[in-house]
C-alpha positions, 0 to 999 in steps of 0.5 A: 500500500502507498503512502501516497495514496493518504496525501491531500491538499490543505490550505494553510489557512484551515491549519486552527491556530487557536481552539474553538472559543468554548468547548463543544462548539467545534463543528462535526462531520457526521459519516455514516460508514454504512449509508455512506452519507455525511452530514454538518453539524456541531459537538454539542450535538453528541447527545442527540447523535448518540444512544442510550447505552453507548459506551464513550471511551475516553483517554485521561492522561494528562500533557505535561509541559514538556518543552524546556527553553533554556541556554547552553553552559558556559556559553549562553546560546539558546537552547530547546529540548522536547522532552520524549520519553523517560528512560530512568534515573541515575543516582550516580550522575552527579556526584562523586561516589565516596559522597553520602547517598543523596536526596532521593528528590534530588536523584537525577533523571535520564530522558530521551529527547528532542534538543535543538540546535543538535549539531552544537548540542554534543554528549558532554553538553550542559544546559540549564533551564530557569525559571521559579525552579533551575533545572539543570542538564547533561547530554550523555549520548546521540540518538537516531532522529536527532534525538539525545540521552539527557540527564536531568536534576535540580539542585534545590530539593525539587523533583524534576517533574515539580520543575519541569510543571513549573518552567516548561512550555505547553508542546504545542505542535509545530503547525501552530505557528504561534508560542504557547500561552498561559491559557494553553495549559488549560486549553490544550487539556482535556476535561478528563486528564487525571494521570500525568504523562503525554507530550501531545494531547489526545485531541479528540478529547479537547471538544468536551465540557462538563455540561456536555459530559453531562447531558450525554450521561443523561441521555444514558450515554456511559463514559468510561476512562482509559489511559494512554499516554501521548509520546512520539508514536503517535505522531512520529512521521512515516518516513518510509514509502509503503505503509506495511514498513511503518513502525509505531514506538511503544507506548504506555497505556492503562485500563481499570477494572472499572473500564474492563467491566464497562466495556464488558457491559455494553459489549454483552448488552449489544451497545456501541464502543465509541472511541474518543480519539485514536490513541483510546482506539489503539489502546482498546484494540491491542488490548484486545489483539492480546487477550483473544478479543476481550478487553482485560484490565492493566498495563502495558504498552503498544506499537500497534499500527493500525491502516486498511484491512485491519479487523476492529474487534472493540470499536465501533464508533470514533470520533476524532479530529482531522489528521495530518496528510501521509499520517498513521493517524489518517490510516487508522481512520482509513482502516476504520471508514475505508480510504474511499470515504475518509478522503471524500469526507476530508474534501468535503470537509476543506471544500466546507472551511473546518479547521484541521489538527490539534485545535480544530474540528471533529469527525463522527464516524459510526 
């Protein structure tokens, strides 16, 4: 299969800068997979489009502000580092071994990250980020894709994560062409994040409130919590020309009992299984691929790759945001629709001027 084959033309100007001015107000495109047919109308309208006993399945983790702007030691040049993925800890990392055991507050961490500029920032590079915290940093080694092994620590009786909540910047994505704001560590969040843990938001969750939360509980619409966390698998680029060659990285997720028993609820009384997004999607369904089609409570982590000819086993709705052209996230809605009718429904849907990504408009597809 071509990677070609999900590319389409999109006018910049649709890319949404800022979020819709109140959740719930984003419009929604409506497919019906089995009819075919497409219609316009806003998220607010989810009770009325929805059934009593159907199951919303949402993601809550929770972003953290995992961009550091910082300066280079001793130098003082700019420096940017997009935290990845944490590899662990490294009590040793600053301290000299006859030294008594350490604070375990001040236990240094090992990070995967995005750094810029990369050419410049070698292993033995330090770097130091300030703010109401400093938080201070190590490049140990290069990685592939430009990334780089850090160490990370404070010096202050901090944790890390404390100081990075403090100074970091919202992670926007890069087709926002703007900076980040205060009222971005609210906006890009969803109503639902409890577990800290993703470097993007699970998008598709940005379009609820809780008055929304609300009348789709009393139209008898169930909601159910899994966790997910956003790291670059999701939107990491597909860089290879036949989708089949494409690789996900792992990444972690979480599913309760209590999510477990809900889904076994609506499954056994013939409801629907809506996903809220795609990473609740993939999550769901590689539960599934694990436990011979049932959904079983606990942790672990995925790099399931989801395009056409893939065999859903749990989802039967989703409701996601407008994809990326050549991305996994396009092939997956791809998988669920058929390519046919998601790249109808994208032209549309740009012929009709929704706004596209993370801050944009939302599709329905049953």
């Amino acid at each position: 299969m071509d990677v070609r084959d999900f590319d389409f033309d999109l006018p910049a100007e649709l890319i949404a800068q800022e979020p819709a001015p109140d959740r719930g107000a984003s419009r929604l495109l409506v497919l019906d997979r089995d009819r075919g047919s497409l219609r316009h109308t806003h998220v607010r309208a989810l009770p009325d489009l929805l059934r009593a006993g159907d199951l919303l399945v949402v993601n809550d983790t929770r972003v953290f502000p995992a961009r550091l702007l910082g300066r280079r030691v001793p130098s003082g040049g700019a420096v940017e580092c997009l935290l990845v993925a944490r590899v662990g800890t490294d009590p040793n990392g600053v301290r000299r071994v006859s030294d008594p055991p350490p604070d375990p507050r001040l236990t240094p961490e090992l990070w995967e990250a995005l750094v810029h500029p990369g050419q410049k920032l070698k292993p033995g590079a330090r770097v130091v980020f300030e703010g109401i915290h400093t938080l201070h940093g190590e490049v140990l080694e290069r990685r592939f894709f430009g990334r780089r092994l850090v160490r990370l620590w404070t010096e202050d009786g901090t944790t890390v994560d404390a100081a990075v909540d403090a100074i970091g910047h919202v992670p926007l994505p890069p087709y926002i062409k703007r900076d980040d704001r205060l009222d971005d560590r609210d906006r890009y969040q969803t109503v639902f994040a409890q577990a800290r843990g993703s470097i993007a938001a699970p998008t598709a969750g940005l379009h609820f409130n809780q008055p929304l939360v609300a009348a789709l509980a009393a139209r008898g619409v169930e909601t159910a919590a899994i966790t997910l966390h956003v790291g670059y698998g999701t939107f990491q680029p597909v860089r290879v020309d036949r989708v089949e060659d494409h690789r996900i990285e792992p990444e972690r997720y979480r599913i309760s009992a209590a999510a477990a028993a809900a889904i076994a609820r609506a499954r056994d009384g013939g409801h629907r299984v809506i996903a809220v997004g795609t990473t609740t999607t993939r999550t769901l369904e590689a539960d599934a691929i694990a436990h011979d089609g049932a959904i079983e409570a606990g942790e672990g982590a995925t790099d399931l790759f989801i395009y056409p000819g893939f065999e859903f086993r749990i989802v039967s709705g989703l409701l996601t945001n407008f994809h990326l052209p050549r991305s996994s996230l396009l092939m997956l809605v791809s998988a669920f629709a058929g390519r046919d009718a998601i790249m109808a429904a994208y032209d549309a849907a740009i012929a009709e001027r929704y706004r596209f990504y993370s801050y944009g408009d939302a599709m329905l597809i049953f």
